[in-house]
Structures are given as C-alpha cells and as structure tokens.
C-alpha positions in Angstrom: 149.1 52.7 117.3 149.7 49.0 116.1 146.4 46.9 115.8 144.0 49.8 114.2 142.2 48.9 110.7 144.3 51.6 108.8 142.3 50.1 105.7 139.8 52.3 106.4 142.2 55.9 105.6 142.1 54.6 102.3 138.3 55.6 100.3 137.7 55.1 96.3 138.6 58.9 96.3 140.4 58.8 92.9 137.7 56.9 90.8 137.4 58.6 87.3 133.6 59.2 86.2 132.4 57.2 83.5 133.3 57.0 80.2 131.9 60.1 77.9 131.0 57.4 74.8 129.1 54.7 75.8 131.2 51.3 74.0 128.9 49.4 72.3 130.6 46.1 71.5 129.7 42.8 72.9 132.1 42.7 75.9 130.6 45.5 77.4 127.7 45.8 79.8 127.2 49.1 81.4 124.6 47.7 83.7 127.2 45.9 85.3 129.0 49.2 86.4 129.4 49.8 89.8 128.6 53.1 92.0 126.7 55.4 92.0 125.9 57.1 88.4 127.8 60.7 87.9 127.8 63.5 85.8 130.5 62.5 82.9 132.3 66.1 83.1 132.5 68.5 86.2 134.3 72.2 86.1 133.5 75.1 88.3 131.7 77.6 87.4 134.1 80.3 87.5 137.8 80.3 86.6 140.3 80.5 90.1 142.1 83.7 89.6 145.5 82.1 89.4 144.1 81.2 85.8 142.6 84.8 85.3 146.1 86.5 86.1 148.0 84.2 83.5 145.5 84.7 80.3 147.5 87.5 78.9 150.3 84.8 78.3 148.1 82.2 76.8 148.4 82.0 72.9 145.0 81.8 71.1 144.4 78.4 69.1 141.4 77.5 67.8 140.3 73.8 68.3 137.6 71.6 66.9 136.0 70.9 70.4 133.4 72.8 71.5 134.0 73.9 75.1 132.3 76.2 77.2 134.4 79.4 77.8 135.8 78.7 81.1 136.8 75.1 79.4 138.1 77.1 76.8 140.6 79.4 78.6 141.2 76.1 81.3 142.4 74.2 77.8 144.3 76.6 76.7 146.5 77.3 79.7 146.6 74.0 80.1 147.7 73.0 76.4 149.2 76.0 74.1 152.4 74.8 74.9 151.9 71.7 73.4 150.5 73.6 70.8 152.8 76.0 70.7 155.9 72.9 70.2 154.2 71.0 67.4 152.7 67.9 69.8 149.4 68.1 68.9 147.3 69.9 66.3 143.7 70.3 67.2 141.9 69.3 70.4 139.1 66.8 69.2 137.0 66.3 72.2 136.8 65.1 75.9 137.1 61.7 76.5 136.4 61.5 79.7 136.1 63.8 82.9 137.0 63.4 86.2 137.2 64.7 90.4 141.1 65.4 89.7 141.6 65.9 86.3 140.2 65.3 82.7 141.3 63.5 79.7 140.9 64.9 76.1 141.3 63.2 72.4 143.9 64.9 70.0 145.1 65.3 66.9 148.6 64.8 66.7 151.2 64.8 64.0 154.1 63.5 62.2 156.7 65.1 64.9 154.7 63.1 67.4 154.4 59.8 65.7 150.9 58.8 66.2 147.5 60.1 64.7 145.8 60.7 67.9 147.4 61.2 71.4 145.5 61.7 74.8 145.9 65.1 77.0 145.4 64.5 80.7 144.3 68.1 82.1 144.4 68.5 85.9 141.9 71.0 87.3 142.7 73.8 88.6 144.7 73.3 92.1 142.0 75.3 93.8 139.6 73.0 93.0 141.4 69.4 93.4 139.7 67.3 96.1 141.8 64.4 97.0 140.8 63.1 100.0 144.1 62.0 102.3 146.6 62.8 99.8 148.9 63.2 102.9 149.0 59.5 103.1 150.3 59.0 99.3 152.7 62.3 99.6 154.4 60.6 102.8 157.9 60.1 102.3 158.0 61.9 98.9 160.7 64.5 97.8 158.8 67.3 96.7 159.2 68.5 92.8 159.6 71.7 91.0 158.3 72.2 87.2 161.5 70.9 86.0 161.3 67.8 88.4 163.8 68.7 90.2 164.2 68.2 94.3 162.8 71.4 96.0 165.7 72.3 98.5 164.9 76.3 98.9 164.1 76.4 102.9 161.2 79.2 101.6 159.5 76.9 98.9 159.7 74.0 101.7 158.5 76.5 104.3 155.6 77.3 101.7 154.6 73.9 101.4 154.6 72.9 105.2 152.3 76.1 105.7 150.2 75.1 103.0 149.7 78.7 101.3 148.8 79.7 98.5 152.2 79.6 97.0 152.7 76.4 98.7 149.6 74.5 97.4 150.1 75.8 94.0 153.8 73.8 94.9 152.4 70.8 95.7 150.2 70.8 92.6 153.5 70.8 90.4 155.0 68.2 92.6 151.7 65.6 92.3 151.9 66.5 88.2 155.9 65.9 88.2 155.8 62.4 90.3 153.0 60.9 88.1 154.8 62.0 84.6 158.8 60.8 86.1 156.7 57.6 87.2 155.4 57.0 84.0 158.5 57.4 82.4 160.2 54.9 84.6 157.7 52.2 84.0 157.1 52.8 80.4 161.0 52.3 80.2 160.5 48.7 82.2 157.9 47.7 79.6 154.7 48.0 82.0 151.5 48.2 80.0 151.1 51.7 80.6 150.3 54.6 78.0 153.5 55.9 76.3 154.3 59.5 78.0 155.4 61.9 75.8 155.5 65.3 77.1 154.6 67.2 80.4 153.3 70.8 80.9 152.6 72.9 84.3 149.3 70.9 84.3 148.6 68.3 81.7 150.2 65.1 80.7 150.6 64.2 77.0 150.3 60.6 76.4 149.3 57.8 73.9 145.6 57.0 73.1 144.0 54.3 74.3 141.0 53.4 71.4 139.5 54.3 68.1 139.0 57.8 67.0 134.9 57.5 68.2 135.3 55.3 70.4 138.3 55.6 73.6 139.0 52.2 75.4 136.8 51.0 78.3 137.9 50.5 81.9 138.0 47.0 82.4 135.7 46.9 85.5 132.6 47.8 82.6 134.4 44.6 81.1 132.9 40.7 81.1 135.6 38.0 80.1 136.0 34.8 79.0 137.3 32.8 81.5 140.3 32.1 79.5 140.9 35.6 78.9 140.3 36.7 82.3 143.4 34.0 83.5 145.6 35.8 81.4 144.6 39.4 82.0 144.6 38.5 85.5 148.2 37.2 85.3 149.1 40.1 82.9 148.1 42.8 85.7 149.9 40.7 88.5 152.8 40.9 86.3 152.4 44.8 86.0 152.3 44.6 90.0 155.4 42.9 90.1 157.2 45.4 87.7 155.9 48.3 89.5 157.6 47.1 92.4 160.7 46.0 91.2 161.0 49.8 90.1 160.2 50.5 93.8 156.1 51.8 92.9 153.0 50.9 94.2 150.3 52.1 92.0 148.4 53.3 95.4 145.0 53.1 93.3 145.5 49.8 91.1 141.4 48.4 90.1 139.5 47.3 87.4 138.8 51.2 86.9 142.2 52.1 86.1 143.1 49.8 83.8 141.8 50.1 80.3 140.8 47.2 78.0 141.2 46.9 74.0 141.6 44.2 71.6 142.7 42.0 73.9 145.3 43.9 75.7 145.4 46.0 79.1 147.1 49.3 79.8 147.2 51.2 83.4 146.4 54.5 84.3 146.3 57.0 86.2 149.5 57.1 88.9 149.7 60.6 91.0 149.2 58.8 93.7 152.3 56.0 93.7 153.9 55.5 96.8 157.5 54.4 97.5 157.9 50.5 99.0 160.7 52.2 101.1 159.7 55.4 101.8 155.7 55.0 103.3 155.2 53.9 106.3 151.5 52.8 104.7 153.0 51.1 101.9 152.3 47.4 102.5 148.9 48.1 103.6 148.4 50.5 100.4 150.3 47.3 98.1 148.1 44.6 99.7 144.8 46.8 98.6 145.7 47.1 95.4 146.5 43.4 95.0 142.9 42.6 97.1 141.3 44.8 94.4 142.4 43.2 91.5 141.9 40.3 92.9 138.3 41.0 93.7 137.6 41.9 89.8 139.0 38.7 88.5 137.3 36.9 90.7 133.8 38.4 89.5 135.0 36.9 85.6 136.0 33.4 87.4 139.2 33.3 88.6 140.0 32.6 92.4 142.6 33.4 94.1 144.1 34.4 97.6 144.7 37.9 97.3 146.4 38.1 100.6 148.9 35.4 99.6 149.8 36.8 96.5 150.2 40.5 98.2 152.8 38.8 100.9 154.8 36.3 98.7 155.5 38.8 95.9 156.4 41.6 98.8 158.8 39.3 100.2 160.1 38.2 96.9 161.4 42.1 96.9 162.8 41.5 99.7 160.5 43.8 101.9 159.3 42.7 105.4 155.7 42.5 106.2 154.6 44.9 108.7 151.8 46.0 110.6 150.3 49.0 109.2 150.8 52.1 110.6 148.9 55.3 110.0 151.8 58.1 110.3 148.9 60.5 112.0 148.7 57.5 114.7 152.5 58.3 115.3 154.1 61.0 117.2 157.8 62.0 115.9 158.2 63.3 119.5 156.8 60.4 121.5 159.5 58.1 123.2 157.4 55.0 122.4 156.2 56.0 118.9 159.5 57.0 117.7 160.8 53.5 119.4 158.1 51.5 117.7 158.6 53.1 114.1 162.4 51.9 114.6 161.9 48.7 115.7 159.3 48.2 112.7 161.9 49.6 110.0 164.9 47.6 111.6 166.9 50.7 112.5 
C-alpha cells in the first residue's frame, strides 16, 4: 500500500556486459567502470528446441564471423531474413553481448544506405532473464509479429497462463514495442540509432562507431566539464522528448547511452513504459532522471535530480503520485480499487 519504497522492485537487471573491444582513446578509462567484471558474451550451451524445429526453414549464408555452431544456427534464424531481403551482406562480428540479447557489426549495402549497420539479436525466449518484466509490461497492449494489437481471447488466454505458446507471445510483443518505439522517437529527432528493419527476433539499426572500433557507453566516459554541461542538457532533452511521445526509457544510465565524437545516442528500449498507462511510471521516470543525474554529477555537474524529475513531469501535465507497486494492489479489494481511483482522478 501507499508509503512502501517501491524503488527497491526496480534492480540494474538490464545492464549490457561490457564492450567486446576495449576503446583505446584518451577519454576512456576502463578502470573507472563500474560492477562487477563479466564474461563479454554468454549463450547456452545447447540450442532451445523451438530453434531446432525451425532449422529446416533457415537459408544457409556464410558470414565472415566466426561463431560457434549453436551461434551459428542462433544467427541464422535470427538474421537470413535480412539476408534474404538485401539489408545486410555479411555478418562481421559481435560487438557486444548481453543477459537479453546481443549486438553484432554488419556489412550492409547500397539498398540500405550505410556501410555498416548493427543487428540486435535477442536470445532465445527460453533463455531471457528479465527480472520483473511484469512491472515494465503493466498497462501494455500486447503485439503480434506484425505489431498489431493481440485481440484473439486464445492468444490472450495463452499469455495470462504463461505457456509455452504464450511466452514465445510475449517474446514477440517485448521485440515489437522496442522496434514501434524506436520508430516513434527516431521520427521526433531523439538521439537514438536509426531503426531500419525488424525480424521475429533481431532489430536492424544504425552503427554506432568505426569499423574496429563500436562506440563506448558513456558511463566508461570522463568529460570535460564543459562537455559534460552539454551532454547533460542533451540527455535531459532526450528525457523531455521521450515523454512528450508518452515514453519513459524505464532503463535511462550512463550505460545506455553511447558516446562518439562528441555526440550521444540511446539505446536499448524493450522496457519503455507508458506515462499513462503504469501505475509505476513516475517512480520508474524519476529513476531514470536520478540516474543520469548521478553520472553527470561524477564529471562535475550538480544538480537536483528530484526537481528536475517533478518540474518536467508536471510540465506534461502529469500529476505526481505516490508510487504504487500494482502487486501491492488488489483489483478485488474495496479499499485498493478506491485508492487506485482516487490516485488516477477517476
């Protein structure tokens, strides 16, 4: 009920692993890095067998990165299509690997515009490991493989159940809501990588880097303290746009945002929440603002995290409300369903 620390619901469950290449220019100092130090690629051992029954419709393309076989067959699942349309030529190599999924260097062509593009391959649904994704699918439509609303009662049914069918579901959905969002905000000029194409399990985007080298995240970063005012102003302002589009980033740090030349992009946004539609959201907004807020301050730049979190919610003209976990709430309850209306103004 109102009054708990629901802060504590949300962990650093979604933190990539380090960067594959180790950057060595003179902004970056690895022994600044924070956590623990992790293994920069992780894949089962053994392929789930939703991948095993679908290899007779995989088409063979040789690529110049050298995978282990399971890789192998889990890349080409994941990417013949794009293959298969002309989007990319030849998988280079990994360019970093992660808990939820992995991202991959490759070659594209003149149909795609750009020398090099980036492939974001989820793992395998059996394997994905996000820890309360219930909190960021909360008030979410789900999505089928064309993005469209799922409205079949069986398919819903499915996914309340959580079966096989229905997790597999859910995977889609998480895929869908992350590629429609970056649409949207690429549209609204958010410094965010350029999505071009989407598959049943990998996103094709733009590249963030050099061919040997892929951009750092910017929490492996040290700034000037003039650059770190504008950066800092530069990811409020991506914030602000996020909202304005009704999105909260859900997992917006210094290690999911990239640096280069100067310049930031975002990444990484399965888990964006609705303003309107979470019951969490303020509390999910005003954590990503506090963690921004905290890396800035590490480069110089003081602020009131706080503040900034409750002037720009109101400037959307949201109301500030007390957090409330939706597993502290019973839909049953006289005086939880009472409290959730009073709180929304209903």
């Amino acid at each position: 009920m109102p009054g708990s620390n629901n802060l504590d619901f949300y962990d650093e469950s979604d933190d990539f692993d380090g960067l594959v290449d180790q950057p060595d220019i003179r902004h970056i100092q690895p022994e600044n890095r924070r956590g623990k130090k992790r293994s920069n690629f992780y894949l089962p051992k053994h392929p789930p067998k939703e991948v095993v029954d679908q290899m007779d419709h995989i088409v063979e393309f040789d690529f110049t990165y050298k995978a282990t076989l399971y890789e192998k067959d889990w890349l080409l699942e994941s990417l013949a299509q794009f293959y298969n349309n002309r989007w990319i030529d030849d998988v280079l190599r990994i360019v970093k690997g992660g808990k939820e999924a992995s991202v991959y260097l490759c070659k594209g062509n003149e149909a795609i515009g750009g020398k090099f593009v980036a492939a974001k391959v989820y793992r395998p649904r059996k394997f994905r490991n996000l820890k309360n994704d219930q909190l960021y699918r909360e008030g979410r439509n789900h999505l089928d493989a064309d993005g469209l609303t799922i409205i079949d009662d069986g398919k819903l049914h499915a996914i309340q159940q959580r079966t096989r069918y229905g997790q597999e579901l859910i995977h889609t959905s998480w895929i869908e809501h992350e590629y429609q969002t970056m649409q949207v905000l690429y549209a609204s000029g958010a410094d965010i990588p350029k999505p071009y194409a989407r598959g049943h399990n990998a996103i094709l985007m733009t590249y963030i880097g050099a061919e040997v080298l892929a951009a750092p995240t910017l929490n492996t970063v040290n700034l000037e303290k003039d650059e770190a005012q504008l950066l800092f102003e530069r990811c409020l302002k991506n914030i602000d746009l996020m909202l304005a589009h009704e999105r909260i980033h859900g997992d917006y740090s210094a290690y999911n945002i990239l640096y280069w030349e100067g310049a930031i992009t975002v990444i990484d946004f399965p888990q964006v929440v609705s303003p309107k539609q979470n019951r969490n959201a303020y509390a999910i907004f005003e954590r990503d603002v506090r963690r921004i807020c905290e890396y800035f301050a590490e480069q110089g730049i003081e602020s009131d995290p706080k503040q900034i979190a409750e002037e720009m919610w109101r400037a959307h003209g949201y109301r500030v409300q007390t957090p409330v976990d939706p597993r502290l709430l019973d839909a049953e309850d006289d005086a939880d369903r009472s409290y959730w209306l009073d709180a929304n103004g209903d």
